[in-house]
N, CA, C and O atoms as a Maestro MAE file, in Angstrom:
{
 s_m_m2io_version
 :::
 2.0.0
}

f_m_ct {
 s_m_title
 :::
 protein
 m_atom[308] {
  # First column is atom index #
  i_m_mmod_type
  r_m_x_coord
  r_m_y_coord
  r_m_z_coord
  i_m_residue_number
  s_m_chain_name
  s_m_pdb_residue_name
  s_m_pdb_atom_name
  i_m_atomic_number
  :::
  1 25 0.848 -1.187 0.000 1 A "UNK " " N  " 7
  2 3 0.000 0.000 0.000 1 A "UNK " " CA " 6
  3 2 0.886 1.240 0.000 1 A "UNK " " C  " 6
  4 15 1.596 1.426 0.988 1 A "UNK " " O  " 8
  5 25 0.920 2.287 -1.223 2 A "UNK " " N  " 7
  6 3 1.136 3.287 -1.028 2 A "UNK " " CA " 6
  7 2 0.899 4.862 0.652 2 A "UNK " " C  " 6
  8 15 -0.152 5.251 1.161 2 A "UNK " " O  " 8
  9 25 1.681 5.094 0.821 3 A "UNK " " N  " 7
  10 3 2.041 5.637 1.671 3 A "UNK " " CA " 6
  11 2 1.002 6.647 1.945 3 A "UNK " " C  " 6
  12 15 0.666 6.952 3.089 3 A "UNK " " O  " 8
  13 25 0.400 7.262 0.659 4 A "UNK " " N  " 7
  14 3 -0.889 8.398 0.280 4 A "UNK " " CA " 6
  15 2 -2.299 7.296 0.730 4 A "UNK " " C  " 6
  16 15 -3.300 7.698 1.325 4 A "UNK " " O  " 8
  17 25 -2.172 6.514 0.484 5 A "UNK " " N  " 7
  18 3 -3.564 5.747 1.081 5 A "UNK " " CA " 6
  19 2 -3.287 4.738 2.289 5 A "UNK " " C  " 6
  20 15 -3.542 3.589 1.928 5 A "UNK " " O  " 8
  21 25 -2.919 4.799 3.387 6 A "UNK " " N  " 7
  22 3 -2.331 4.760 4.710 6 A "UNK " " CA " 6
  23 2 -3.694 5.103 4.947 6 A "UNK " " C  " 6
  24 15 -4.437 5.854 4.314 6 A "UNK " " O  " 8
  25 25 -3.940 4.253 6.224 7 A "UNK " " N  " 7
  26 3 -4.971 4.638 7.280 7 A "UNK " " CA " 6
  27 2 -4.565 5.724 8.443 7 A "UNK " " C  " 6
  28 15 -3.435 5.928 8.887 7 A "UNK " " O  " 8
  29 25 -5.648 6.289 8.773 8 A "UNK " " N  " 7
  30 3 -5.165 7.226 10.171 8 A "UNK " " CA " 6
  31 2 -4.174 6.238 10.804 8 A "UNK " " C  " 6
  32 15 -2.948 6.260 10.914 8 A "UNK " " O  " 8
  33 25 -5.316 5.182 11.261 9 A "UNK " " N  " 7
  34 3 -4.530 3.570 12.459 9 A "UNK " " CA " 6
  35 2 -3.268 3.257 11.830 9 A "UNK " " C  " 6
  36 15 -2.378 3.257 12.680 9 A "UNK " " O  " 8
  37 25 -2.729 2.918 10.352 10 A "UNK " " N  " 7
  38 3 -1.807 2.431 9.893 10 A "UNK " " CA " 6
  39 2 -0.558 3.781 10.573 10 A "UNK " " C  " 6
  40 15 0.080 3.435 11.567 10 A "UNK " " O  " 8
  41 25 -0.421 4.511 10.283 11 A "UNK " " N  " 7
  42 3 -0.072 5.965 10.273 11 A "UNK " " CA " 6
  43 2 0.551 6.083 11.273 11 A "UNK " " C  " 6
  44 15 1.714 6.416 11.500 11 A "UNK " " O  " 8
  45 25 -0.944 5.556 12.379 12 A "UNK " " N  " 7
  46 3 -0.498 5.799 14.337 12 A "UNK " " CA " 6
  47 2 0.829 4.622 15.184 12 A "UNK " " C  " 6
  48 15 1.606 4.581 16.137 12 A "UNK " " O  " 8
  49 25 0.383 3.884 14.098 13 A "UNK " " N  " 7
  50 3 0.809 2.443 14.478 13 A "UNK " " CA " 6
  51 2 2.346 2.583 13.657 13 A "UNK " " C  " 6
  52 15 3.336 2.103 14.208 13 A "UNK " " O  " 8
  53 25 2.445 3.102 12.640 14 A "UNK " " N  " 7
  54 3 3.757 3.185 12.451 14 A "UNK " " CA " 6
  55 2 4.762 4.350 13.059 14 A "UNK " " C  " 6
  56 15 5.981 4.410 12.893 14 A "UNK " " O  " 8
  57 25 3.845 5.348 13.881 15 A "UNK " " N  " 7
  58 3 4.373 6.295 14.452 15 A "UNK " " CA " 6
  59 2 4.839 5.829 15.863 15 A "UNK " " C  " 6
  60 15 5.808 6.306 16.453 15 A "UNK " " O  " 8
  61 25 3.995 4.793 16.355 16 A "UNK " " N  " 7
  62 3 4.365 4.309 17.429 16 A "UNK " " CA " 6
  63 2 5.577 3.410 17.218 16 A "UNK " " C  " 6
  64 15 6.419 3.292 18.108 16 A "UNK " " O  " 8
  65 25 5.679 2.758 16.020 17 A "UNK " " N  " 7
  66 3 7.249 2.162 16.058 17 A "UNK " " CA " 6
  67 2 7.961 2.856 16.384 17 A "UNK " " C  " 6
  68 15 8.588 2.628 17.419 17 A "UNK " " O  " 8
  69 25 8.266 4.471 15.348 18 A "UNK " " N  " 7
  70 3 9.306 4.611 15.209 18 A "UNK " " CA " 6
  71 2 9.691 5.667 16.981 18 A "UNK " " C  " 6
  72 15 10.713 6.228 17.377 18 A "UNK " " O  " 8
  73 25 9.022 5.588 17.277 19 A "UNK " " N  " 7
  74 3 8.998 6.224 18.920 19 A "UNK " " CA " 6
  75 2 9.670 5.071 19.978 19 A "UNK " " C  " 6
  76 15 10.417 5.334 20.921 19 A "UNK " " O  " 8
  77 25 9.293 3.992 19.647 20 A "UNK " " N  " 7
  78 3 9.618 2.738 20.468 20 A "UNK " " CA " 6
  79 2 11.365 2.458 20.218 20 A "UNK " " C  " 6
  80 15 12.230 2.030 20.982 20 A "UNK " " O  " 8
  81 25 11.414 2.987 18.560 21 A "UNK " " N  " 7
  82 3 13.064 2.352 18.613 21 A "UNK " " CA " 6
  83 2 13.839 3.753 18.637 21 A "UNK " " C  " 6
  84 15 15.058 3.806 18.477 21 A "UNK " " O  " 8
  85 25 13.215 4.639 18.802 22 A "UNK " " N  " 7
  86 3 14.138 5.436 18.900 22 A "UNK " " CA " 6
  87 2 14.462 6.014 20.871 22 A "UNK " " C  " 6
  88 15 15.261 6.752 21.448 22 A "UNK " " O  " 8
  89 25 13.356 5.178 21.239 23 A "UNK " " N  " 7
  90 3 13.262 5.267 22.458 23 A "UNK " " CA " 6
  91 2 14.480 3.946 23.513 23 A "UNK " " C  " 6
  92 15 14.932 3.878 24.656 23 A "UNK " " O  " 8
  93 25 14.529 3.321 22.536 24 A "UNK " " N  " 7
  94 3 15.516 2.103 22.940 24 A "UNK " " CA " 6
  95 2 17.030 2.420 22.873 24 A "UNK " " C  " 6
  96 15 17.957 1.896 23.490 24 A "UNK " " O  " 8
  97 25 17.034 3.550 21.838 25 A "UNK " " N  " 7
  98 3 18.452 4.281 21.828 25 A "UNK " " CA " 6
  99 2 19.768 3.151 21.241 25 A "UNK " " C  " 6
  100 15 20.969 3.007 21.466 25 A "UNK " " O  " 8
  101 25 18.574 2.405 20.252 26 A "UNK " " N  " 7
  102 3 19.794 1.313 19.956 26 A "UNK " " CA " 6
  103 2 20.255 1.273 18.215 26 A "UNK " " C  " 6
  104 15 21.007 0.515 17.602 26 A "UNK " " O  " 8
  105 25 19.424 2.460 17.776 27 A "UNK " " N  " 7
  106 3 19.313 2.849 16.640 27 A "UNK " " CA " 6
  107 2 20.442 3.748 16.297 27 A "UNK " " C  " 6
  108 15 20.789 4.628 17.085 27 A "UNK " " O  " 8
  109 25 21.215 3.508 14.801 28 A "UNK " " N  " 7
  110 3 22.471 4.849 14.708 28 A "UNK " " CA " 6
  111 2 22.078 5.953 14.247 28 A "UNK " " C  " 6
  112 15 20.952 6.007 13.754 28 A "UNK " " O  " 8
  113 25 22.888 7.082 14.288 29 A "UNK " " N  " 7
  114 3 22.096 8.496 14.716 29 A "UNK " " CA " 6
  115 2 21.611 8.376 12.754 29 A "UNK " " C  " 6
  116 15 20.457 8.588 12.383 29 A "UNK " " O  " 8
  117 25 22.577 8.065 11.926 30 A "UNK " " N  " 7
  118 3 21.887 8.089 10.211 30 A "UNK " " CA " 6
  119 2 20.121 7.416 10.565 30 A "UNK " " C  " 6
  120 15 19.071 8.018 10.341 30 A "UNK " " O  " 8
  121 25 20.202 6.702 10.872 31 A "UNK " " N  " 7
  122 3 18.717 5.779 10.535 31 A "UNK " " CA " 6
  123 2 17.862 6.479 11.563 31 A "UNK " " C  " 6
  124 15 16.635 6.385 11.538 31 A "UNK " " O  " 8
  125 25 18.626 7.296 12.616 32 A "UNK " " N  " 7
  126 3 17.815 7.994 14.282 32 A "UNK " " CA " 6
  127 2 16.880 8.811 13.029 32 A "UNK " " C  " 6
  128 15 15.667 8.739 12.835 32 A "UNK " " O  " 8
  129 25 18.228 9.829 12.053 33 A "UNK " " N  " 7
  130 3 17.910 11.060 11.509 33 A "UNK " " CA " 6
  131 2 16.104 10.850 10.030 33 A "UNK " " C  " 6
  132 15 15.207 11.594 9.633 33 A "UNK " " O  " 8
  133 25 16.425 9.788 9.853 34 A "UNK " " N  " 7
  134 3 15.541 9.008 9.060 34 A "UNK " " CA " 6
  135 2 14.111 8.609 9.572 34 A "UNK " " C  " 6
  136 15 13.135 8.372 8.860 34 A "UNK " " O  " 8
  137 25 14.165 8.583 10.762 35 A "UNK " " N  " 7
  138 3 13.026 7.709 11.536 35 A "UNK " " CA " 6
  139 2 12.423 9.032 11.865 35 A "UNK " " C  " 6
  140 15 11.219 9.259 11.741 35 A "UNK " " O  " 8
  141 25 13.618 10.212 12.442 36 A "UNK " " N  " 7
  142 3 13.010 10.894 12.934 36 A "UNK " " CA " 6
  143 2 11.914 11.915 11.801 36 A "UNK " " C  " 6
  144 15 10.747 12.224 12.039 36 A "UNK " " O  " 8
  145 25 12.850 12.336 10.369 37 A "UNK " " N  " 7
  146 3 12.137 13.024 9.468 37 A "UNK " " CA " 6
  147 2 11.051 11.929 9.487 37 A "UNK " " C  " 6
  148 15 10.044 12.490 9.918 37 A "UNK " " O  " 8
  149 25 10.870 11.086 9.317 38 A "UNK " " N  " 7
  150 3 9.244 9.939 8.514 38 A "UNK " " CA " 6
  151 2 8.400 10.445 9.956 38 A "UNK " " C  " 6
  152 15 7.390 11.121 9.763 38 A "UNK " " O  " 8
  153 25 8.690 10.213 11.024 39 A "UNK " " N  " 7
  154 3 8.169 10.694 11.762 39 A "UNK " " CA " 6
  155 2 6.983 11.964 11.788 39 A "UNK " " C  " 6
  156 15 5.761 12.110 11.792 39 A "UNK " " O  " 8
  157 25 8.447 12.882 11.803 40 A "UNK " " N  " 7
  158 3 7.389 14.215 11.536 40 A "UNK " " CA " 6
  159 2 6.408 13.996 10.360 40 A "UNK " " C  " 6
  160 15 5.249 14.347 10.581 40 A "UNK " " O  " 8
  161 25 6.600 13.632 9.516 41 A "UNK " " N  " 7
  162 3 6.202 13.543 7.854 41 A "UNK " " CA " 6
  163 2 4.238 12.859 8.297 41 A "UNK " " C  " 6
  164 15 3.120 13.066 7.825 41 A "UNK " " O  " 8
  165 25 4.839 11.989 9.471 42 A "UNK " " N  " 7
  166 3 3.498 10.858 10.187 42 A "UNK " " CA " 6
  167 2 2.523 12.012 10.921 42 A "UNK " " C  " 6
  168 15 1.339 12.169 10.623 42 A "UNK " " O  " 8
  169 25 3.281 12.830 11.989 43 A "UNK " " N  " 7
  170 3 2.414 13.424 12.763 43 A "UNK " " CA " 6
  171 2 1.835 14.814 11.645 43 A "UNK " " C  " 6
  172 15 0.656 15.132 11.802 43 A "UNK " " O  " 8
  173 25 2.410 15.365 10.885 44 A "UNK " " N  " 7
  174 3 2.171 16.229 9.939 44 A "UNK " " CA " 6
  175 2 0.285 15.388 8.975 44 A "UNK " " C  " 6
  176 15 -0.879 15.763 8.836 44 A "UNK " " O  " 8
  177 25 0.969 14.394 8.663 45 A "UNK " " N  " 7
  178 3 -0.441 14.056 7.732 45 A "UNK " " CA " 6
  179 2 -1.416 13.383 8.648 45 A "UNK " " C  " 6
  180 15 -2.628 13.282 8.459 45 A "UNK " " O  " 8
  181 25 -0.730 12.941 9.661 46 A "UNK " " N  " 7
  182 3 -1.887 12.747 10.919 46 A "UNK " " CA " 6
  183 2 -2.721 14.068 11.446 46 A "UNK " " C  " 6
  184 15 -3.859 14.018 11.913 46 A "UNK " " O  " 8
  185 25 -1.966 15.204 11.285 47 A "UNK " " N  " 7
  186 3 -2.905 16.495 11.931 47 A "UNK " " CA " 6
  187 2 -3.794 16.517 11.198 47 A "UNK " " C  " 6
  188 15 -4.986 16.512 11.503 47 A "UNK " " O  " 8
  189 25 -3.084 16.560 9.579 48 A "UNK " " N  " 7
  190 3 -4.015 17.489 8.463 48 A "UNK " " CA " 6
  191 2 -5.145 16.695 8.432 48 A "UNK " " C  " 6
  192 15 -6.174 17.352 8.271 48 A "UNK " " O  " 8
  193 25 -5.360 15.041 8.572 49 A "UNK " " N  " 7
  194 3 -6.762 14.064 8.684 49 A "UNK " " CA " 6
  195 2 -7.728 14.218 9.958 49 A "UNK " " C  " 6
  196 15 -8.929 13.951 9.964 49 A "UNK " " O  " 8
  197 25 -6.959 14.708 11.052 50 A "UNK " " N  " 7
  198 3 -8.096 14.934 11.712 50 A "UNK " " CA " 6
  199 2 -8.564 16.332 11.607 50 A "UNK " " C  " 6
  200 15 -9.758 16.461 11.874 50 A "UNK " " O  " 8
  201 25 -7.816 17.608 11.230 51 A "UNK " " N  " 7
  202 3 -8.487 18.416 11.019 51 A "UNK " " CA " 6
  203 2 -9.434 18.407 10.115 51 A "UNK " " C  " 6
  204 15 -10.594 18.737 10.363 51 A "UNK " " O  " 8
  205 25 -8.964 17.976 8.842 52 A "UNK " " N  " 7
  206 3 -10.019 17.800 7.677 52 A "UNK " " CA " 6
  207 2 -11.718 16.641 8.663 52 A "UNK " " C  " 6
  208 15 -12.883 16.869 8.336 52 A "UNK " " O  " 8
  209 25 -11.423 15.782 9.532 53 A "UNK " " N  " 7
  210 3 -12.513 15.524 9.892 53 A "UNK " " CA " 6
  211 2 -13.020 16.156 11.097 53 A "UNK " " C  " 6
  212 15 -14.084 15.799 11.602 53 A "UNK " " O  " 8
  213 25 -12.280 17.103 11.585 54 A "UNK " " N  " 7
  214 3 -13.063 18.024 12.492 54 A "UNK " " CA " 6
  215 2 -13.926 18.951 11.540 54 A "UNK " " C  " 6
  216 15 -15.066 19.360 11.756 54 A "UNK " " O  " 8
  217 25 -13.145 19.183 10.465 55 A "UNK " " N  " 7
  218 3 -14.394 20.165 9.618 55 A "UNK " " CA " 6
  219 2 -15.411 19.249 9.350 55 A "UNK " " C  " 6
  220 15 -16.442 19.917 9.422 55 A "UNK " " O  " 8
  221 25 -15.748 17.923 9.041 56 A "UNK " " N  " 7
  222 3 -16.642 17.506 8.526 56 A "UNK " " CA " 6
  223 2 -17.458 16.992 9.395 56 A "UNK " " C  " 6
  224 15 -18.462 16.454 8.927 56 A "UNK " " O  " 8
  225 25 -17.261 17.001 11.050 57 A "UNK " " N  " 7
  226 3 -17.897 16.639 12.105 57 A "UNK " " CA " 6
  227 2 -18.854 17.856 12.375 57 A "UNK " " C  " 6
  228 15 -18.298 18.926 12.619 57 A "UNK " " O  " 8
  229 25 -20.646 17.808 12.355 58 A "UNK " " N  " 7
  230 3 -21.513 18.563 12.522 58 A "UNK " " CA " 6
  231 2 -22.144 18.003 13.633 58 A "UNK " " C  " 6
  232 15 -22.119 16.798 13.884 58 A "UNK " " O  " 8
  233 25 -22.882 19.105 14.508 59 A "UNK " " N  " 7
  234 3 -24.016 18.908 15.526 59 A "UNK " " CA " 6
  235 2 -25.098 19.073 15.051 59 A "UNK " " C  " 6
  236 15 -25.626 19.893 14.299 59 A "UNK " " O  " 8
  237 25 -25.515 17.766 15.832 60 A "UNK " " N  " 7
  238 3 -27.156 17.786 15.660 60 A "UNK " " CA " 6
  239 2 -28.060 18.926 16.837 60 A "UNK " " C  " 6
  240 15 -27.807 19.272 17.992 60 A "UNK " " O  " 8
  241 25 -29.036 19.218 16.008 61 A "UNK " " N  " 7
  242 3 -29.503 20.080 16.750 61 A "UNK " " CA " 6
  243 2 -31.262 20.547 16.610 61 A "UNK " " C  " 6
  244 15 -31.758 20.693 15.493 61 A "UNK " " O  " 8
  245 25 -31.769 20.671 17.395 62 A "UNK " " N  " 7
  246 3 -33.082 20.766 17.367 62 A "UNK " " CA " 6
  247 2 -33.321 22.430 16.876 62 A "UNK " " C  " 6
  248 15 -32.738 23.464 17.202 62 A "UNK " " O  " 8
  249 25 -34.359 22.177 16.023 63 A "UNK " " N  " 7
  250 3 -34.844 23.723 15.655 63 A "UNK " " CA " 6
  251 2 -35.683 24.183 16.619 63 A "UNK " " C  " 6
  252 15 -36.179 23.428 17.456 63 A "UNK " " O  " 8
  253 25 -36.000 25.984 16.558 64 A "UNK " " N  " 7
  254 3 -36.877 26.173 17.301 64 A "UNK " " CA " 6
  255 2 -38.441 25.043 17.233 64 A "UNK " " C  " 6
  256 15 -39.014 24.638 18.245 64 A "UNK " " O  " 8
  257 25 -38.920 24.682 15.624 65 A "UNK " " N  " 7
  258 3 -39.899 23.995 15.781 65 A "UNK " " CA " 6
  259 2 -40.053 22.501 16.030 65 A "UNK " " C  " 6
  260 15 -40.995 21.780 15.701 65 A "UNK " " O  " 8
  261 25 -38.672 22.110 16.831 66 A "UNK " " N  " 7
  262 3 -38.263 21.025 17.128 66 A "UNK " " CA " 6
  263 2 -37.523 19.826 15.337 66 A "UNK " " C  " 6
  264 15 -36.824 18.822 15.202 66 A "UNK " " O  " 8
  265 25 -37.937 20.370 14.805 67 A "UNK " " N  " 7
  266 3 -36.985 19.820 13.806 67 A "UNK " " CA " 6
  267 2 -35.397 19.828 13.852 67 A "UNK " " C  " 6
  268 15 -34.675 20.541 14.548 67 A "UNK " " O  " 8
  269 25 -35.049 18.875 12.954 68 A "UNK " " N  " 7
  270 3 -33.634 18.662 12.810 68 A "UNK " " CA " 6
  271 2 -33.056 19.855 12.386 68 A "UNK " " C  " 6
  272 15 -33.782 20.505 11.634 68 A "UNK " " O  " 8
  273 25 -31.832 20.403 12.671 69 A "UNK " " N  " 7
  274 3 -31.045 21.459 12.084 69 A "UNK " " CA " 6
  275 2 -29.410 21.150 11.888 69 A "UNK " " C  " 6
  276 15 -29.635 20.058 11.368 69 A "UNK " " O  " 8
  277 25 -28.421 21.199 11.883 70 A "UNK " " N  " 7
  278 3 -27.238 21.114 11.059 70 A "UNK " " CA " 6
  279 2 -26.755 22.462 11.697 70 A "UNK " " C  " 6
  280 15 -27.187 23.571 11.384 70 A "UNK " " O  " 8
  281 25 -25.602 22.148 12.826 71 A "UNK " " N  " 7
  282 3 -24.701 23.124 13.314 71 A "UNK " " CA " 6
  283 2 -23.600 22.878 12.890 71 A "UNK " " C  " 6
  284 15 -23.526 21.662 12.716 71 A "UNK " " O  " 8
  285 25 -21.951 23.777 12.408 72 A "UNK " " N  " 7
  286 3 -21.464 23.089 12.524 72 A "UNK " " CA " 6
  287 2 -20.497 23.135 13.514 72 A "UNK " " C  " 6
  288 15 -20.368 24.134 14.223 72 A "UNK " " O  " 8
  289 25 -19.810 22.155 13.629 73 A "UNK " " N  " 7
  290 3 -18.786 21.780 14.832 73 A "UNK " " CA " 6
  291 2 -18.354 22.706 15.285 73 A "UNK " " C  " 6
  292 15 -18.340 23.765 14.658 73 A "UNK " " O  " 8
  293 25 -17.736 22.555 16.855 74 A "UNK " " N  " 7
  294 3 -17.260 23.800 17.290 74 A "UNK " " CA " 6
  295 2 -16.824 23.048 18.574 74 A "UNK " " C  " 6
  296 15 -17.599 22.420 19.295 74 A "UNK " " O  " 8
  297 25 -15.369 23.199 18.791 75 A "UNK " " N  " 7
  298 3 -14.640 22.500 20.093 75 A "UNK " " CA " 6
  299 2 -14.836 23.257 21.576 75 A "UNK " " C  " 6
  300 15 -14.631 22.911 22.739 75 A "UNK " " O  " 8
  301 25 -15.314 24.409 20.962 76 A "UNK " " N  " 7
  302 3 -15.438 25.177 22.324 76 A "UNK " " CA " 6
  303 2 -16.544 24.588 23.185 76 A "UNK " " C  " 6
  304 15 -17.283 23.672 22.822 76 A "UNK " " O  " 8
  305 25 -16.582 25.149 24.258 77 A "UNK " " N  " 7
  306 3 -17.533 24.158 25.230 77 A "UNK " " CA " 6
  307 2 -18.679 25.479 25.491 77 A "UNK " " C  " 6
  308 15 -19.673 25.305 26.195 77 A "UNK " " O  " 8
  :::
 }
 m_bond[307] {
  # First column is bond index #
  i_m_from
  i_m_to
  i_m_order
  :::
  1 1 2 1
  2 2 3 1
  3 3 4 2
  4 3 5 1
  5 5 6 1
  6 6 7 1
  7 7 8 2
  8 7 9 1
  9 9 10 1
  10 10 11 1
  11 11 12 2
  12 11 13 1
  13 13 14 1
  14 14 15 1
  15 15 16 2
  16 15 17 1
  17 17 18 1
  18 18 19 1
  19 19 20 2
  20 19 21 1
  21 21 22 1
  22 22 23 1
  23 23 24 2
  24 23 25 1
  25 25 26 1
  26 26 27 1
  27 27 28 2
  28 27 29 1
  29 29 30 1
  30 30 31 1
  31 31 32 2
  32 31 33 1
  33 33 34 1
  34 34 35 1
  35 35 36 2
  36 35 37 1
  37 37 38 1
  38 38 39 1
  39 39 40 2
  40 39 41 1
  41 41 42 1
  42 42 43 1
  43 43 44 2
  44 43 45 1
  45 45 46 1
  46 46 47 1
  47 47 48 2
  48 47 49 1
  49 49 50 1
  50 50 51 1
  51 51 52 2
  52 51 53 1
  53 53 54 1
  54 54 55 1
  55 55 56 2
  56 55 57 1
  57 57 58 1
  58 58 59 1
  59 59 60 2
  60 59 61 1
  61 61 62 1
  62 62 63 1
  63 63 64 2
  64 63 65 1
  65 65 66 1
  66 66 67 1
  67 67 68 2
  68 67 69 1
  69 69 70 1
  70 70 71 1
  71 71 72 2
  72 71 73 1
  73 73 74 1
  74 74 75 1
  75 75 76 2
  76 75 77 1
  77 77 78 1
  78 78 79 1
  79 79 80 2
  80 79 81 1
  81 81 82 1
  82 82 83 1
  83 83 84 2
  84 83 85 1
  85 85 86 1
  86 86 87 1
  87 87 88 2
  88 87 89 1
  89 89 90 1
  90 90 91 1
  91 91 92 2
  92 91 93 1
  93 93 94 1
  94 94 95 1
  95 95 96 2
  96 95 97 1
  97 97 98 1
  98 98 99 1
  99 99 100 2
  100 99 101 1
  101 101 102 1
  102 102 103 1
  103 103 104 2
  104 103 105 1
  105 105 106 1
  106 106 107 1
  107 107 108 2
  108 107 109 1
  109 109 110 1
  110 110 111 1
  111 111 112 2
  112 111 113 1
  113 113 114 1
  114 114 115 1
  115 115 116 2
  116 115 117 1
  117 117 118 1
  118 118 119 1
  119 119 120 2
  120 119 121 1
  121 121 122 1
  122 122 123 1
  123 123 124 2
  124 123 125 1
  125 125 126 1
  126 126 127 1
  127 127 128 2
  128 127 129 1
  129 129 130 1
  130 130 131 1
  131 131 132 2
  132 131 133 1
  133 133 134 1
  134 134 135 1
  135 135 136 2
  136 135 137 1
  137 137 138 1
  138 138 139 1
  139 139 140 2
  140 139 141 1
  141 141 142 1
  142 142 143 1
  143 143 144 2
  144 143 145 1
  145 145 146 1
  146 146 147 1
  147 147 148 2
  148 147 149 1
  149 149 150 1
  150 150 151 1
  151 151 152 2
  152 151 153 1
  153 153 154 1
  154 154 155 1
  155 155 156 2
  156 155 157 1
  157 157 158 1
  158 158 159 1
  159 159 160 2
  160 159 161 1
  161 161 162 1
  162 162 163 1
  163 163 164 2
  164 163 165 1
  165 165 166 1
  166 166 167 1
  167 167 168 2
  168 167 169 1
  169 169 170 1
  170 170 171 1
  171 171 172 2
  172 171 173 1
  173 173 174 1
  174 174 175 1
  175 175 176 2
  176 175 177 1
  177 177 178 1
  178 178 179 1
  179 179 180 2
  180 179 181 1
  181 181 182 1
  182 182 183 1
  183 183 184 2
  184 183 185 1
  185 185 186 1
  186 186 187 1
  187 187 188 2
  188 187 189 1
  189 189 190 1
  190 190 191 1
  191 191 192 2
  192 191 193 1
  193 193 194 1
  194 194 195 1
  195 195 196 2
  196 195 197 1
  197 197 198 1
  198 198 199 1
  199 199 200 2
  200 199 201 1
  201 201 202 1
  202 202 203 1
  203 203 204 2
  204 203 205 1
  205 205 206 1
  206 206 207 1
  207 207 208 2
  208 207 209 1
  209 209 210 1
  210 210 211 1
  211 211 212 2
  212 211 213 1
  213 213 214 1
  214 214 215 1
  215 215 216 2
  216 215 217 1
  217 217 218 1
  218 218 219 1
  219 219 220 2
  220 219 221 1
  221 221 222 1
  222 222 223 1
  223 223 224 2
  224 223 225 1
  225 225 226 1
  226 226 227 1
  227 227 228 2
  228 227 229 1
  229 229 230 1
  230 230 231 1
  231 231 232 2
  232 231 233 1
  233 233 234 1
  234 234 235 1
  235 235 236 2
  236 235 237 1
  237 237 238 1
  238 238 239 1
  239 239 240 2
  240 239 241 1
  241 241 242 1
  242 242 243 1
  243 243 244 2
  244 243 245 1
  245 245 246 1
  246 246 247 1
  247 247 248 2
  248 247 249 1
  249 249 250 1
  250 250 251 1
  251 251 252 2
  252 251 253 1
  253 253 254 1
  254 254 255 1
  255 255 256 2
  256 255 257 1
  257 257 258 1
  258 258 259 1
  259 259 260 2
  260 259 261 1
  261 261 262 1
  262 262 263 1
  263 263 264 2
  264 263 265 1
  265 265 266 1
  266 266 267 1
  267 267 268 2
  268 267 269 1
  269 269 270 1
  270 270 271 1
  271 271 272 2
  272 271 273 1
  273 273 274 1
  274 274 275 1
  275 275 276 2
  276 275 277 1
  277 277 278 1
  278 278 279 1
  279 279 280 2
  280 279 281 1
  281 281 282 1
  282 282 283 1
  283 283 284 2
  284 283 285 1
  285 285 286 1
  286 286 287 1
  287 287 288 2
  288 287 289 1
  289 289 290 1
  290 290 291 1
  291 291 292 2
  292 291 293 1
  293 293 294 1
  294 294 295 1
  295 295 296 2
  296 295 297 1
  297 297 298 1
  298 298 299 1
  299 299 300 2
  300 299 301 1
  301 301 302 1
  302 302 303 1
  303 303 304 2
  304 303 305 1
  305 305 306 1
  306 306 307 1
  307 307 308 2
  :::
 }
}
């Protein structure tokens, strides 16, 4: 599977490797420097997917005449 069609989970799960071996400190600093760019490269397209589904996450919401209405999202409390 191309790298562009990666799951969020695939993504998390390979981010968690490269945290685990670089956390073991048994890795040389060339392959450290490697793990570490793919890394960022992971948490970078990991932001941009959940932002893109925070935009697409809407509240449900009752109208004044009790009908359905369409808010959209909003993290604030």
């Amino acid at each position: 599977m191309s790298k562009k069609n990666e799951t969020f989970e695939e993504k998390m799960r390979r981010l968690e490797e490269i945290v685990r071996a670089m956390e073991r400190g048994d890795v040389a600093l060339e392959e450290s420097l490697k793990l570490f760019q793919e890394g960022t490269e992971l948490v970078r397209s990991c932001g941009k997917q959940l932002e893109e589904a925070r935009m697409q996450v809407t509240k449900i919401t009752a109208g004044a005449d009790g009908t359905p209405g369409e808010e959209p999202f909003s993290d604030e409390i």
